[in-house]
C-alpha positions as protocol buffer text, in pm:
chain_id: "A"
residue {
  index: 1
  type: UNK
  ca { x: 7722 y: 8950 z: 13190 }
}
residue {
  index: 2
  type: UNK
  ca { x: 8053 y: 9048 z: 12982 }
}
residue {
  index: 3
  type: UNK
  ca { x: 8287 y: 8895 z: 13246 }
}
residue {
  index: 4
  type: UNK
  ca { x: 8447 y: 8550 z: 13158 }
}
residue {
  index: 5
  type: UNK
  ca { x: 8687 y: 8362 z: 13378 }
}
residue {
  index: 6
  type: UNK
  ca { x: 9044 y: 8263 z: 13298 }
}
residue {
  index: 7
  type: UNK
  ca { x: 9247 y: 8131 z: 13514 }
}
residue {
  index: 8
  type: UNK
  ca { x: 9601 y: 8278 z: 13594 }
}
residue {
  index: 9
  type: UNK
  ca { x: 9503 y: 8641 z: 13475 }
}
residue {
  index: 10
  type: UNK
  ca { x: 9257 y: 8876 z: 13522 }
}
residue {
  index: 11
  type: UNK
  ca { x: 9039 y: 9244 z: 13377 }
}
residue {
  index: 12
  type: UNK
  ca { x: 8893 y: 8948 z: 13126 }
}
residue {
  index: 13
  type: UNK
  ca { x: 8543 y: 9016 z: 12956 }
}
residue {
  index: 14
  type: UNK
  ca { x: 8363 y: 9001 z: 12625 }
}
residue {
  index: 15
  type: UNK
  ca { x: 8364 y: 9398 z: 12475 }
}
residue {
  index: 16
  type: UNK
  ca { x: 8017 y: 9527 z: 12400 }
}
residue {
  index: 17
  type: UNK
  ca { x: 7731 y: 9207 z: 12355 }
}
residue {
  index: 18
  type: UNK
  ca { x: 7479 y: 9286 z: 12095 }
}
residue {
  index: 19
  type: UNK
  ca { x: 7172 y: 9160 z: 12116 }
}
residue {
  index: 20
  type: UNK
  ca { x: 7089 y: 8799 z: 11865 }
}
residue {
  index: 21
  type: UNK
  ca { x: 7530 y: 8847 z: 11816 }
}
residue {
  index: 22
  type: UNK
  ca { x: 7735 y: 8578 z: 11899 }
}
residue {
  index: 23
  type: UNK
  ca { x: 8021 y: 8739 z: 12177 }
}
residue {
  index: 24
  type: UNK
  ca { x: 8311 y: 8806 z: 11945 }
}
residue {
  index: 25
  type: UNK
  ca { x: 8591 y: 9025 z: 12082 }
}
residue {
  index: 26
  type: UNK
  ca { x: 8737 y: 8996 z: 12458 }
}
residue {
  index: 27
  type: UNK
  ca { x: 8993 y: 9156 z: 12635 }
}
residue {
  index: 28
  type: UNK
  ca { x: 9219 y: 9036 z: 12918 }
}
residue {
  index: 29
  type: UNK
  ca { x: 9541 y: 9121 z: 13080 }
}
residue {
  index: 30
  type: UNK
  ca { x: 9845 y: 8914 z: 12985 }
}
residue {
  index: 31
  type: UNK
  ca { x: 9820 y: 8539 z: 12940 }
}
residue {
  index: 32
  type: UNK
  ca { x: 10152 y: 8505 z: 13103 }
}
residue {
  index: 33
  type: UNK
  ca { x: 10083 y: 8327 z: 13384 }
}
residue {
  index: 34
  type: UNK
  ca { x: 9761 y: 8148 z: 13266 }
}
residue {
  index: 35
  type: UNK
  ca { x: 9705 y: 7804 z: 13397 }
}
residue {
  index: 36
  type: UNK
  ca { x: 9606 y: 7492 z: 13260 }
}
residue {
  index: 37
  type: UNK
  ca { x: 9285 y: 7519 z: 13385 }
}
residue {
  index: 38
  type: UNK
  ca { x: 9278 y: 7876 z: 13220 }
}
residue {
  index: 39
  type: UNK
  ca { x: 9442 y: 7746 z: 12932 }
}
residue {
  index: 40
  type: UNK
  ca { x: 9153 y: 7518 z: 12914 }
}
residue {
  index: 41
  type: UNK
  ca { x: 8899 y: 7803 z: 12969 }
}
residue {
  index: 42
  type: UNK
  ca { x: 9025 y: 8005 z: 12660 }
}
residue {
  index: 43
  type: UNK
  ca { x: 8979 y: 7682 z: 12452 }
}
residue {
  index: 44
  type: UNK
  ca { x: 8650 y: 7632 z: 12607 }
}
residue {
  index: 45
  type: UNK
  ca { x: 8551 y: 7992 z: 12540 }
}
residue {
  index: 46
  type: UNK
  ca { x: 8590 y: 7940 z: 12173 }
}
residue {
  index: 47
  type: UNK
  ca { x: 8910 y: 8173 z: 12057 }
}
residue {
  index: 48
  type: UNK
  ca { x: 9053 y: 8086 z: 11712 }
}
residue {
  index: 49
  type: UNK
  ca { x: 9288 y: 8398 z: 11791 }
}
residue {
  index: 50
  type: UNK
  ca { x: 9489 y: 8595 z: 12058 }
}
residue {
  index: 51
  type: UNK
  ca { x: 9616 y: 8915 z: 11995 }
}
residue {
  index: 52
  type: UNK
  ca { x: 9907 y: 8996 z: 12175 }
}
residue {
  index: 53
  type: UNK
  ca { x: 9988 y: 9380 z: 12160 }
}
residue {
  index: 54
  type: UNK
  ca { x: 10286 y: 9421 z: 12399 }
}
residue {
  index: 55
  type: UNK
  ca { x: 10613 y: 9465 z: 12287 }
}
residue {
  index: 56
  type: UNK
  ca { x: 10907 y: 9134 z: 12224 }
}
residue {
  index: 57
  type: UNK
  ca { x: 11053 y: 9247 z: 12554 }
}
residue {
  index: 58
  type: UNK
  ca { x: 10742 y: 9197 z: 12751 }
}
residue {
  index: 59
  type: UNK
  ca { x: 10627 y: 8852 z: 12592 }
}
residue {
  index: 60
  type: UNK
  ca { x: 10684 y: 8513 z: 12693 }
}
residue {
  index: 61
  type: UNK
  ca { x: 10632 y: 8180 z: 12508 }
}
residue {
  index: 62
  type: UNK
  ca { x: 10218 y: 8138 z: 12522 }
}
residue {
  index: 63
  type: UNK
  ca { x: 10110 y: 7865 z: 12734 }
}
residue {
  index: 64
  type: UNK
  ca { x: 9757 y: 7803 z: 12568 }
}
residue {
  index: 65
  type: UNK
  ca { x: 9709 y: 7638 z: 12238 }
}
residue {
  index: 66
  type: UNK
  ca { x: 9504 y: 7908 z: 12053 }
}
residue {
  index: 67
  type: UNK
  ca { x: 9725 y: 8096 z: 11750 }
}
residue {
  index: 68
  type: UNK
  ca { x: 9878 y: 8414 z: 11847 }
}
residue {
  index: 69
  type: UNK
  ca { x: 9889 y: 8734 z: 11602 }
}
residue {
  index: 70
  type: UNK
  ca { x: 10191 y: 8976 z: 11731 }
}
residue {
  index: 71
  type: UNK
  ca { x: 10114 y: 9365 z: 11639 }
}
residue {
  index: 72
  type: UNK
  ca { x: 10353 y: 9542 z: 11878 }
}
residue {
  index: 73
  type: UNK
  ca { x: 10198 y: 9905 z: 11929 }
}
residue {
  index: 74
  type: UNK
  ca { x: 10490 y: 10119 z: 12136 }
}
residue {
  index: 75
  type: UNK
  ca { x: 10791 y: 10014 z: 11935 }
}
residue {
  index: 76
  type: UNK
  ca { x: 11005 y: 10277 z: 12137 }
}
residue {
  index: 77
  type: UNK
  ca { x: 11368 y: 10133 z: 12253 }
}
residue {
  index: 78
  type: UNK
  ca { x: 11300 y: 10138 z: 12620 }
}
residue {
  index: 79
  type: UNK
  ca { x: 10954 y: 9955 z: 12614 }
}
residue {
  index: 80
  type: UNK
  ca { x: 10624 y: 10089 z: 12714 }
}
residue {
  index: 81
  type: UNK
  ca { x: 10630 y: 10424 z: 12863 }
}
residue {
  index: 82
  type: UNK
  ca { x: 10674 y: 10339 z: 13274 }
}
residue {
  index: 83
  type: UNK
  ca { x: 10561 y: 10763 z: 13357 }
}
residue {
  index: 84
  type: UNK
  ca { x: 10337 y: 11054 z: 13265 }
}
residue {
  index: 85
  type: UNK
  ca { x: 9947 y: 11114 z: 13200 }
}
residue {
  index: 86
  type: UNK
  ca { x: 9699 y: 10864 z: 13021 }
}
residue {
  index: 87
  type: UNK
  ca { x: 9603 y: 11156 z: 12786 }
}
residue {
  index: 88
  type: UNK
  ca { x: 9961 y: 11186 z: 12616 }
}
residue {
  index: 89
  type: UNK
  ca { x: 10000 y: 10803 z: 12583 }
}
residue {
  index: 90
  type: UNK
  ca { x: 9678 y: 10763 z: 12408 }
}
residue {
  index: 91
  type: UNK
  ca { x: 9760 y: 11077 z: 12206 }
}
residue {
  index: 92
  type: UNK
  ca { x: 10110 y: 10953 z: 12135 }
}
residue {
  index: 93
  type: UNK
  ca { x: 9939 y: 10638 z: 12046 }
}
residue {
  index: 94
  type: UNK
  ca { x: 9671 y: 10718 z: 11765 }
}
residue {
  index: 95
  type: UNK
  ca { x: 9922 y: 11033 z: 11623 }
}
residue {
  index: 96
  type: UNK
  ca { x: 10242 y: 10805 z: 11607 }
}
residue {
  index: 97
  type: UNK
  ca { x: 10118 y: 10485 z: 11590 }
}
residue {
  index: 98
  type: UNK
  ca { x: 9797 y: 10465 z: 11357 }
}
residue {
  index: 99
  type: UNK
  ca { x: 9941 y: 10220 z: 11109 }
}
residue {
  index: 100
  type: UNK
  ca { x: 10035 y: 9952 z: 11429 }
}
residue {
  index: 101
  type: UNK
  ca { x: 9676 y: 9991 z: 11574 }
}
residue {
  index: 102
  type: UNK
  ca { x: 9515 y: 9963 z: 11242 }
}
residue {
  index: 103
  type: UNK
  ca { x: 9730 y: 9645 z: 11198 }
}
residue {
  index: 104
  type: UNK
  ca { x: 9591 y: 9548 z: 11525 }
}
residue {
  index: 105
  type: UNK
  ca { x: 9235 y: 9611 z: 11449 }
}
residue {
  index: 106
  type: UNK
  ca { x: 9265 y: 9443 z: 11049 }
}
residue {
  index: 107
  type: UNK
  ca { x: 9367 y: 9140 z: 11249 }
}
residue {
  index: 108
  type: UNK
  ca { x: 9035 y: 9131 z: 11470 }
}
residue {
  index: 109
  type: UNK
  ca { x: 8878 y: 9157 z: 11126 }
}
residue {
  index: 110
  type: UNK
  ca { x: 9012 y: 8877 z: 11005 }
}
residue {
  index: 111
  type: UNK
  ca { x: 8995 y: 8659 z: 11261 }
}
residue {
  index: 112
  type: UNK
  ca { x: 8827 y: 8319 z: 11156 }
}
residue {
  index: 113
  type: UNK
  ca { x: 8628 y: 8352 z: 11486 }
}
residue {
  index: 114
  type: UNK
  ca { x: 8624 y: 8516 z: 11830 }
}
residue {
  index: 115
  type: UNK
  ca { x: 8948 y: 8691 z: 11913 }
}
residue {
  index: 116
  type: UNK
  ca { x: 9094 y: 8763 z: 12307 }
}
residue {
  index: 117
  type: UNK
  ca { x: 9315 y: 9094 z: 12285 }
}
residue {
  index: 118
  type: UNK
  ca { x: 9570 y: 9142 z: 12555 }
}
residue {
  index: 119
  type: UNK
  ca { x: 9849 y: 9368 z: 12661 }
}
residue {
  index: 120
  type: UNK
  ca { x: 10010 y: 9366 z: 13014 }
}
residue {
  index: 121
  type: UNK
  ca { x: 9728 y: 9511 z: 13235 }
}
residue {
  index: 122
  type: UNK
  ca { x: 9426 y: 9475 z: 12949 }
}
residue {
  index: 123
  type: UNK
  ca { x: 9331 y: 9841 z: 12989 }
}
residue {
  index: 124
  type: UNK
  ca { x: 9566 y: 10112 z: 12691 }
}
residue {
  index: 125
  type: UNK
  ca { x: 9665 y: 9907 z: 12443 }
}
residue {
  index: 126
  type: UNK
  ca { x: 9419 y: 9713 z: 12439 }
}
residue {
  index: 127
  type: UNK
  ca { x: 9153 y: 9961 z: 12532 }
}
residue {
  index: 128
  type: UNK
  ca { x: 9227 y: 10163 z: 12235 }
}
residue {
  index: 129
  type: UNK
  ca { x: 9227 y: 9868 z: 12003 }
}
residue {
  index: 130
  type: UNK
  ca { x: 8934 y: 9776 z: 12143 }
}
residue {
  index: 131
  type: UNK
  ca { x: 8727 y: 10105 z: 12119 }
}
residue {
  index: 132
  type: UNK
  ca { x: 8883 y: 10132 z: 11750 }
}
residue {
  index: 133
  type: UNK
  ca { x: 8691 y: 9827 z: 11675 }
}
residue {
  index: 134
  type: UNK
  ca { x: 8419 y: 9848 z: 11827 }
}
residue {
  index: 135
  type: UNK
  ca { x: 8362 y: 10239 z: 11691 }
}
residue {
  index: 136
  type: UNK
  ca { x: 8475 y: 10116 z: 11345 }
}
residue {
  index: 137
  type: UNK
  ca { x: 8141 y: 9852 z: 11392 }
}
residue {
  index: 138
  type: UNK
  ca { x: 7949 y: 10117 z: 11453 }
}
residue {
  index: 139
  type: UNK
  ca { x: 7918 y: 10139 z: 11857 }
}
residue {
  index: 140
  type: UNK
  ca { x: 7845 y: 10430 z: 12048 }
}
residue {
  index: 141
  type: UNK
  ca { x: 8125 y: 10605 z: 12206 }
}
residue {
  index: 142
  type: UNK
  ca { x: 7871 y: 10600 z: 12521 }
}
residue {
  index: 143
  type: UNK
  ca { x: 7941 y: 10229 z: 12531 }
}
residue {
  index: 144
  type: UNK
  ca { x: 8253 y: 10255 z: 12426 }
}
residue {
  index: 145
  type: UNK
  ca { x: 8369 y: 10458 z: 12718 }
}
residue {
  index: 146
  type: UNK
  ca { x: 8187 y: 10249 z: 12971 }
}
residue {
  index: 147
  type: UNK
  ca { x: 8391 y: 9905 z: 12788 }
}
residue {
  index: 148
  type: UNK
  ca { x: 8669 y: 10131 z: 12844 }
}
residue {
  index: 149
  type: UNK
  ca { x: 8599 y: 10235 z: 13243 }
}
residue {
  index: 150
  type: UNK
  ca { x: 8526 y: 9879 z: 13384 }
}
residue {
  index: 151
  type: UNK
  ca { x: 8851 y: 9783 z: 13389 }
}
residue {
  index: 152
  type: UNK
  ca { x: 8845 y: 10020 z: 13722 }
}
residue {
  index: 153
  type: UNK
  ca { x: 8931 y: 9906 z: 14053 }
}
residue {
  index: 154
  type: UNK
  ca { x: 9082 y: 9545 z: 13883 }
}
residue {
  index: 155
  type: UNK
  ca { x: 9362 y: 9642 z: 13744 }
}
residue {
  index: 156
  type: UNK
  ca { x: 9444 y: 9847 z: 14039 }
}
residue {
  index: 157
  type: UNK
  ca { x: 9376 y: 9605 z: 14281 }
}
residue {
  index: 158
  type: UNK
  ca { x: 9626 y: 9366 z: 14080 }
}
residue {
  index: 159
  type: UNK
  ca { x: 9953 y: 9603 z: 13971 }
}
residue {
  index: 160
  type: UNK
  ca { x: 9930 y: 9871 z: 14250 }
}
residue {
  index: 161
  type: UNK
  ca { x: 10267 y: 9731 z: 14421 }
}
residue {
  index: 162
  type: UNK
  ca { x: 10434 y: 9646 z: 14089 }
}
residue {
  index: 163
  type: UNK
  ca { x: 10362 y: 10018 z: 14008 }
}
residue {
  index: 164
  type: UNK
  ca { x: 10468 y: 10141 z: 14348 }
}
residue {
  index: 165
  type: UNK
  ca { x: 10810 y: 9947 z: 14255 }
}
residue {
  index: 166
  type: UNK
  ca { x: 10866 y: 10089 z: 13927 }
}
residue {
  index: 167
  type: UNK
  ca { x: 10818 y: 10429 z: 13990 }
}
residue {
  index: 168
  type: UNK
  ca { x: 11001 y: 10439 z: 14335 }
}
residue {
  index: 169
  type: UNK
  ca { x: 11396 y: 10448 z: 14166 }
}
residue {
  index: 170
  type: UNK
  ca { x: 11262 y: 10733 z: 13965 }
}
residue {
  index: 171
  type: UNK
  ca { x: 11211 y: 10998 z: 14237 }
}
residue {
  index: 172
  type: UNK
  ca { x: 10946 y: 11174 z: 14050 }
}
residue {
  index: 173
  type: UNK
  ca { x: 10753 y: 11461 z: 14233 }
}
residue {
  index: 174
  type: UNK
  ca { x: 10410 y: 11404 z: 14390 }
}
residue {
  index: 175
  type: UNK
  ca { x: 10243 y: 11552 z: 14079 }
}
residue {
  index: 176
  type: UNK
  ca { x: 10417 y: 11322 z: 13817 }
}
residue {
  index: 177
  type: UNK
  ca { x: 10422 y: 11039 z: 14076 }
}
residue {
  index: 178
  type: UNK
  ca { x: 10044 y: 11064 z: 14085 }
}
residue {
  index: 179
  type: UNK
  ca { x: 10011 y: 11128 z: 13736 }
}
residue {
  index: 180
  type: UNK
  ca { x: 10223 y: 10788 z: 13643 }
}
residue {
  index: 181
  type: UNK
  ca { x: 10038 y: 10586 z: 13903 }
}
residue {
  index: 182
  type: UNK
  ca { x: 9695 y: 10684 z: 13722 }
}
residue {
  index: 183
  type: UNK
  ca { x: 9854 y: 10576 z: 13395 }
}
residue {
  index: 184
  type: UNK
  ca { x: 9988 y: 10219 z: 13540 }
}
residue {
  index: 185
  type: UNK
  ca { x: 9637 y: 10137 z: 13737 }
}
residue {
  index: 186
  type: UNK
  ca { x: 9334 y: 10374 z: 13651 }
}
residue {
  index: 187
  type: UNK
  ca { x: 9097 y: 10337 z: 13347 }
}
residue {
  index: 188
  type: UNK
  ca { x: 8900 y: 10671 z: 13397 }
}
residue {
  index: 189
  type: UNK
  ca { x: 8637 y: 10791 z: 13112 }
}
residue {
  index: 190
  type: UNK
  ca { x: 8754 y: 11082 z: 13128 }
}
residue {
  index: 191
  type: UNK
  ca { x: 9068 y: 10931 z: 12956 }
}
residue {
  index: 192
  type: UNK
  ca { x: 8939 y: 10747 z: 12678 }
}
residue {
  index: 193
  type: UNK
  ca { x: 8725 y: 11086 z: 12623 }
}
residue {
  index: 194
  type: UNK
  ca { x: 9006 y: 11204 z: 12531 }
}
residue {
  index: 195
  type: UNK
  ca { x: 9091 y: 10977 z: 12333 }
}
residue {
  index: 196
  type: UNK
  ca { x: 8799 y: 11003 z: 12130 }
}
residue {
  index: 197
  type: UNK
  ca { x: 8844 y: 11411 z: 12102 }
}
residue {
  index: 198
  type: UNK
  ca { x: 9160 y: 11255 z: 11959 }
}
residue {
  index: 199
  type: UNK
  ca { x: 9025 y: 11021 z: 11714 }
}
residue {
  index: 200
  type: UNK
  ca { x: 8771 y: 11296 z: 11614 }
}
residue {
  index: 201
  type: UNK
  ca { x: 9048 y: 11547 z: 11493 }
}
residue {
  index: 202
  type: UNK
  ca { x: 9180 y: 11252 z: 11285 }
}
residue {
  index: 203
  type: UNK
  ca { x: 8828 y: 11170 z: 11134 }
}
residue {
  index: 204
  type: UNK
  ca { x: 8709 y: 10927 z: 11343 }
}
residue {
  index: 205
  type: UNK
  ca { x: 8728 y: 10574 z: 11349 }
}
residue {
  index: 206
  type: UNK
  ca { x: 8651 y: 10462 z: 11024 }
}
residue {
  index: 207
  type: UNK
  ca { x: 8838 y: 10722 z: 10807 }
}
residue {
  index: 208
  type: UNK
  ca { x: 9151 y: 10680 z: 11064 }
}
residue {
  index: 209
  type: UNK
  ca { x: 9150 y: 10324 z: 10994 }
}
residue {
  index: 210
  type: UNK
  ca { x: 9084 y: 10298 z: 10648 }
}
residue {
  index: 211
  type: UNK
  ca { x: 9374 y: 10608 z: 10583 }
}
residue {
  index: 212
  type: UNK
  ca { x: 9592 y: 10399 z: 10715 }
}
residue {
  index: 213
  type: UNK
  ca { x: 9517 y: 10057 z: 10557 }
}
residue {
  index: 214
  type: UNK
  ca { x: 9203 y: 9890 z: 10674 }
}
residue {
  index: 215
  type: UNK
  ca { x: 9051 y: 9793 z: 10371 }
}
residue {
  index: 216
  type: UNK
  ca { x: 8671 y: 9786 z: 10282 }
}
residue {
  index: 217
  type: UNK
  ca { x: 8585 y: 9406 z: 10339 }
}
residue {
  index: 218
  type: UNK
  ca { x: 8737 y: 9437 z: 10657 }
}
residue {
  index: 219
  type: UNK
  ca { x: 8548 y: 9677 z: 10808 }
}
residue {
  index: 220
  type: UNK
  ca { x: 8244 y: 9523 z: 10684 }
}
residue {
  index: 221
  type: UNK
  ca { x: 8407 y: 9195 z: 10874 }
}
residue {
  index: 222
  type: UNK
  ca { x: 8398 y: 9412 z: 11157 }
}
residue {
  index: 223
  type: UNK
  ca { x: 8062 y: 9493 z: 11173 }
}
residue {
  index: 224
  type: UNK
  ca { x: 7916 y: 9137 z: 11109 }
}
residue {
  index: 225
  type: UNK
  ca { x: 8096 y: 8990 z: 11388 }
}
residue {
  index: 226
  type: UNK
  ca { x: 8040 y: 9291 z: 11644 }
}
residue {
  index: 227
  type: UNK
  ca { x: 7678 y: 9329 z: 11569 }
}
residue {
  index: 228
  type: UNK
  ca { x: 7591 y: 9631 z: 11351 }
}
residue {
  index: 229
  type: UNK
  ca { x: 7420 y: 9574 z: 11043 }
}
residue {
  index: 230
  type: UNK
  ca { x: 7577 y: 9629 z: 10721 }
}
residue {
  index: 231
  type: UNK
  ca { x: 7419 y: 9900 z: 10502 }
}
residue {
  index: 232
  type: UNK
  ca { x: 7277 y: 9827 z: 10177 }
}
């Protein structure tokens, strides 16, 4: 099973488990509010990092003891975008951002040992960072997309009145009001698709990352600890 408890957050699991690997990357929602049982859980789990992707605004001081890497993705002045579709933030995300998620993914690389990603919710940010890692490793978008889709029904079940609340002052019509609610709460494939179509008019994974810095050993660190073999 890729789930893993923490206490004081929630959408946690390993990514993809290969088979004879030892579990590696997992992805969460935000540590915030983690207690110290769940601080205790993360130590227990084995993390020698925790990469935090939200922006300074969103962040508070970490309340678990494991070191914390910072690679802010958005960088925009008003935060993380609060309306519009999935499809134009993840699009926005690999065109605009690509050195910040390569960042991102160089510091899963390096990571001493297994490494807990986390945004706010645990399902853009870190879903792309995620899928760039694990596709860069040499996983098949299949699997990546199905990583991608279980964070389904959690997150939702967690942030739908938080989202309800942040869209209300901003009177959108039903169309954008539905569209923004599927970007605060949903994790559909049909999304990280996209994404992918995205990634594959940039020249994939690999050549994305290593164009914009990844260097060789690193993706090679990538691949022994998420399971694919190295090619002679």
């Amino acid at each position: 099973m890729s789930g893993i408890t923490i206490d004081g957050t929630y959408n946690a699991r390993w990514a993809i488990l290969s088979p004879g690997v030892a579990p590696w990357l997992a992805r969460t929602a935000s540590l915030d509010s983690v207690s110290t049982a769940g601080a205790t859980q993360i130590a227990d789990l084995g993390f020698a990092l925790v990469l935090d992707l939200r922006e300074d605004g969103e962040r508070a001081l970490p309340v678990h003891g494991v070191p914390v890497t910072h690679v802010p993705l958005f960088r925009l002045p008003d935060g993380p975008p609060a309306s519009g579709s999935l499809e134009r933030l993840y699009e926005f995300l690999l065109v605009e951002r690509a050195p910040q998620l390569t960042e991102a993914v160089a510091a899963i690389a390096d990571s001493s040992g297994p490494v807990l990603v986390h945004c706010t919710a645990g399902k853009d940010r870190t879903g792309l960072v995620v899928a760039l890692a694990l596709l860069a490793a040499g996983h098949e978008e299949t699997d990546v997309v199905a990583d991608y889709a279980l964070s389904a029904g959690v997150v939702r079940a967690e942030r739908q009145a938080i989202a309800e609340a942040t869209l209300l002052p901003m009177n959108l019509d039903a169309a954008d009001h539905a569209a923004s609610l599927r970007l605060h709460l949903d994790s559909p494939a049909e999304a990280m698709q996209h994404a992918l179509r995205t990634l594959s008019a940039l020249g994939g994974a690999e050549a994305f990352l290593i164009r914009n810095g990844l260097r060789a050993e690193q993706l090679q660190a990538l691949r022994r600890s998420l399971g694919r073999p190295i090619d002679d």
